[in-house]
N, C-alpha and C positions, 0 to 999 in steps of 0.2 A: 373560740378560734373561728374564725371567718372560713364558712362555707367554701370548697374548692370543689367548681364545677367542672360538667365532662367538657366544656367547649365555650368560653367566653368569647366576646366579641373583644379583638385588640388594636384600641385605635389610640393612633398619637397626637403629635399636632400637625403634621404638615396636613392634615385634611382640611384643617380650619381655612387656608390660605384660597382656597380653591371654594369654599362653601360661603365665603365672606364675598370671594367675587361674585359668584352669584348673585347674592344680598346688593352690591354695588349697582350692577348691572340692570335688575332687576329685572332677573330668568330665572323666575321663580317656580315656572310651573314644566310643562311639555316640551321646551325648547331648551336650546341656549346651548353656550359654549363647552359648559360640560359635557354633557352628550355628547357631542360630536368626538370631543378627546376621549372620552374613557372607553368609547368602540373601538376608535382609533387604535389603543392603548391594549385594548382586547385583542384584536387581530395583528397585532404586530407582534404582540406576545406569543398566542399561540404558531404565529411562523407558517401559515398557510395560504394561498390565494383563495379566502374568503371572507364572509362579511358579517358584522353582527348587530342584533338589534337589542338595543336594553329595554327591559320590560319589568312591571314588577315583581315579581317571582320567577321562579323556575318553575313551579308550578303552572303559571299564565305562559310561558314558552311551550312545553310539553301539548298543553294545548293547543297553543296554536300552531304545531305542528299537527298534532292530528286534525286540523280545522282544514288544514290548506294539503294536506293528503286524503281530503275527503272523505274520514273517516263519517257513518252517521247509523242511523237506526240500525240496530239489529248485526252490524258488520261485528267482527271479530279482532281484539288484537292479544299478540302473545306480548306476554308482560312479564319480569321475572318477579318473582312470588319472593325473595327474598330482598324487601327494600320496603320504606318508608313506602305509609299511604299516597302519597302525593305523585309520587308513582302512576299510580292507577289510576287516580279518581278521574282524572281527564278523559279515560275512557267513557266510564259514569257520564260524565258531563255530554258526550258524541250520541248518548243513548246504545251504544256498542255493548260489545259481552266481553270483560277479557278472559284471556285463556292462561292460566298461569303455570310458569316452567321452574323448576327445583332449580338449584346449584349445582356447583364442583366442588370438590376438597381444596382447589390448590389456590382459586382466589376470591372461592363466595357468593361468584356470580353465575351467571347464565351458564347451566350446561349447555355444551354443543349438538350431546347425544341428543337430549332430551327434546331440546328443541326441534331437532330433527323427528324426533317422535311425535312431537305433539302436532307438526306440519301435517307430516303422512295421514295422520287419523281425522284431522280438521278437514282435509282433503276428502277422506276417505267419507266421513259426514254429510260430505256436499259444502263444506265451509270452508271457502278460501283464507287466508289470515289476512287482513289490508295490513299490517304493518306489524314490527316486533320493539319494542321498547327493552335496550338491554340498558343493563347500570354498575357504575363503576364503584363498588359498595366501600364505604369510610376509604375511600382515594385509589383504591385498591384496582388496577384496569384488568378489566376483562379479557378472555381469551378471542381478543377483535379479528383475529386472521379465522381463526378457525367458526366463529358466529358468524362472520360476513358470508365466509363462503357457501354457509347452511343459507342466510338469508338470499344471496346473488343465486343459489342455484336456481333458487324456487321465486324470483323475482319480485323480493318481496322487499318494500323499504324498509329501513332502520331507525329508530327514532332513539340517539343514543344521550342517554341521561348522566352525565358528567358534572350532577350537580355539588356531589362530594369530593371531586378529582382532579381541580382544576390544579395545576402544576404537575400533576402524573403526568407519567407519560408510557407508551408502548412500543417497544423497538427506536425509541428515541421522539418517538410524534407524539405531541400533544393530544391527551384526551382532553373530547370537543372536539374533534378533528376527521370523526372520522363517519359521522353518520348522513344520513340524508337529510335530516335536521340535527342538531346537539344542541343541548342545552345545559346552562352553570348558572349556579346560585349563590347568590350575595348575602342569604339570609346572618340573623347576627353570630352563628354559630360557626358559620364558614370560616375555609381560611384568609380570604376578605372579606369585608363586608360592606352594601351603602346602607346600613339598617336592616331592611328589606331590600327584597331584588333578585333578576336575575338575567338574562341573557338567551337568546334565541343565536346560534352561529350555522351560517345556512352556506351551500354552494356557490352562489350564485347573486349579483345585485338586485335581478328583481323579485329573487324567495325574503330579501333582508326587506324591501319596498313594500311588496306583498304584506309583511308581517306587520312592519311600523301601520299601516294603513289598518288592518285588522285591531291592532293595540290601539289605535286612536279612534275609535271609534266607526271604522269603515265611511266614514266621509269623502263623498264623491268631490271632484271638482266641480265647482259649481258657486255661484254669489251668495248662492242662501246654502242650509244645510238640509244636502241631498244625499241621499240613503238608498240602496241598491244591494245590500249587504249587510247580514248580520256584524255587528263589530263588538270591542270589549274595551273597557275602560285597564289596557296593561300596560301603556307607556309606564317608563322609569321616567322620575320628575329630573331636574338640573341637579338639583340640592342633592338627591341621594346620587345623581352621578359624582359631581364633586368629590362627596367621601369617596368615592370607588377611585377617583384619580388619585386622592392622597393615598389609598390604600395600595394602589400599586407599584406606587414606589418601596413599598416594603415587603410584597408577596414573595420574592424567593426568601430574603429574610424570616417571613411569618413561616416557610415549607420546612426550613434549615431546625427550627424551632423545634418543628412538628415530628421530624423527623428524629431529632434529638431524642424526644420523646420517649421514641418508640426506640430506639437504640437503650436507653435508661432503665425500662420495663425487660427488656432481652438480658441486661446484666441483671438485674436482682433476681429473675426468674430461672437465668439459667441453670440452679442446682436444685431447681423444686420441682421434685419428679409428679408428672403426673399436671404441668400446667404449659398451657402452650402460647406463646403468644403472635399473635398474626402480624407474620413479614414476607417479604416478597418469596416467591418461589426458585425464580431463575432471574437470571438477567438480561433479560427481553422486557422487562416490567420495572418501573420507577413510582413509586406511591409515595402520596405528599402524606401519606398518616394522619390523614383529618382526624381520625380517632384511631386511637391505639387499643385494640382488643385482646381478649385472651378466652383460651379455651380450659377448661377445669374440669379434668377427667373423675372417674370412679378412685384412684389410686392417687390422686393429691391428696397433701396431708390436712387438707379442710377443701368442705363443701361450695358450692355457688354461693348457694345463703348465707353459711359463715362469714364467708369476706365479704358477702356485702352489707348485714349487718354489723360486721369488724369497721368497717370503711366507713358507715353511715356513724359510731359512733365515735368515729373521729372526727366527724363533721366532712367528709370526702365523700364527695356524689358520684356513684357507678350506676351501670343500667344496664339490663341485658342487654343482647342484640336484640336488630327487629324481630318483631312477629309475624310469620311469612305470610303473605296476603290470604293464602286459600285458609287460614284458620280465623282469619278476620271474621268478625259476626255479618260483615255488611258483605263479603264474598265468599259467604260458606256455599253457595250454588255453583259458582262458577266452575270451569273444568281447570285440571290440576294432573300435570306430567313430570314425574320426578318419584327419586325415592330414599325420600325424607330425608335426604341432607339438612336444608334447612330446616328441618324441625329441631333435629341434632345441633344444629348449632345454638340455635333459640333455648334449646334446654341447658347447656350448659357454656354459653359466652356472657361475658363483659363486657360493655366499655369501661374504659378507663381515664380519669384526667388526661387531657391530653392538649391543653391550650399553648397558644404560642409566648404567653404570658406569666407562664407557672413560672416559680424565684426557686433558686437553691433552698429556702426554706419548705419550700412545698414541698420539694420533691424528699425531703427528709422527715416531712411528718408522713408520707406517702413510704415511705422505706420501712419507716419505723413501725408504720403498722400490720406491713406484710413481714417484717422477720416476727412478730409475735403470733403470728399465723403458722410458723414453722413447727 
């Protein structure tokens, strides 16, 4: 039986039409008419008066948010401790320290209290925070009214990482929408994708100007090539914007999928005491279900292991959740405010298949293996 992963890449044809022009036109590299559209394409989506700049990663956006917030030697940022590396490493990258903040129960992400705790004592240090990176974990948005207000009290920017989220939403606004920088990823996992990729969405024309110039290498104006500024090779090429334009013609589509998903996993699971699976809390929160999770108590009638051994041999790829940053080997020094939510959930969460691609057959070898788990 063919391998079923936690998150394929799901592309059709209309992306070829848009990639071929390229080909035609011959914008092949840093320029071209893609780019311009699939920004375009970005910002009319998300529904905001702001601007965006594609970049290769979301990873290279993250950065170059803290590039152009000044982050550098020895400065401090809070980061939440629950979320991919890629997260973080941008800090690494400024020569900074980060500071990492536990979770909440109710969506994963950034506690409010906590963060507020970890301000008070970074203060109390002599460490001011230069910025706080919150994340909207498998699509899931964060509690952004109540984290802003922690960050706006204490004047401190936001650098909000939306790279799993895009089509969520909060109170009805697009996450991506709401930080001093945001940042979305096109990686092939996402629920678009240009292969690679991701997206820098700023306030402002000249923070989206600022960025592109930074992504292309900080080249000054000038006849010859003039340098005044460190810079990074992060532009998104034509070609992989292309796919990002076919792909957006089927993003609510690819969400509708995702969301199925998760609706699917909520009825098989609903009579199995003792397993939970993660969906929104209230209705103030819209999650696209990039991935569909579940929690597995002491009192389900099998183990973490079990089902993922069960699962593995049905050829069906599960994965925990992340591993919280402060138990990472490469930031076991760092400071760490929380108490242990995220470990909690690290010990006993899933993911689970969750593509926008899965067939009626999938989803019945995926049945089939959790009722012999009962």
């Amino acid at each position: 039986m063919k391998r079923k992963l936690i998150s394929e890449a799901h592309i059709e044809s209309n992306e070829l039409r848009f990639v071929e022009s390229a080909f035609r036109k011959n914008q092949l590299s840093l320029f071209g008419q893609n780019l311009n559209a699939f920004e375009n394409d970005l910002k009319h989506y998300l529904k905001e008066s702001l601007h965006v700049a594609c970049l290769s990663s979301g990873t290279a956006a993250i950065h170059l948010a803290l590039v152009q917030l000044g982050i550098s030697l020895n400065d401090e940022v809070i980061c939440q401790t629950f979320t991919f590396s890629a997260t973080a490493n941008p800090i690494i990258y400024q020569g900074a320290t980060p500071v990492f903040v536990d979770s909440e129960t109710e969506t994963w992400n950034m506690c409010p209290v906590h963060l507020e705790t970890a301000i008070k004592d970074r203060i109390a240090k002599g460490k001011i925070p230069k910025a706080i990176i919150v994340v909207h974990l498998y699509g899931m948005p964060a509690k952004v009214d109540e984290l802003l207000a922690v960050a706006n009290k204490y004047n401190i920017p936001v650098v909000e990482d939306a790279a799993e989220a895009l089509g969520s939403t909060y109170k009805g606004r697009k996450c991506g929408t709401f930080g001093d920088y945001s940042i979305l990823s096109f990686n092939g996992n996402k629920i678009i994708t240009t292969s690679g990729g991701g997206a820098m969405v700023c306030n402002t024309e000249e923070k989206k100007k600022n960025t592109i110039f930074l992504a292309t290498q900080a080249r000054d104006q000038a006849p010859h090539y003039e340098h005044s500024q460190i810079g990074y090779n992060y532009r998104m090429s034509n070609i992989c914007a292309g796919i990002g334009r076919g792909q957006m013609e089927v993003l609510d589509k690819h969400i509708a999928l995702r969301r199925s998903m998760n609706a699917f996993y909520i009825e098989i699971f609903k009579d199995i005491e003792g397993v939970t699976v993660f969906t929104e809390s209230n209705q103030d929160v819209f999650s696209n279900h990039w991935l569909s999770c579940i929690l597995i108590g002491e009192n389900a009638p099998f183990s973490k292991d079990e089902f993922y051994n069960k699962m593995l041999e049905a050829n069906i790829k599960t994965r925990p959740l992340w591993k919280p940053m402060h138990l990472q080997p490469i930031f076991s020094n760092a400071p760490y405010y929380g108490d242990n939510v995220s470990e909690t959930l690290f010990e006993n969460g899933l993911c689970l298949p969750s593509g926008s691609n899965l067939l009626q057959e999938d989803r019945d070898r995926i049945f089939k293996v959790i009722e012999s788990l009962k």
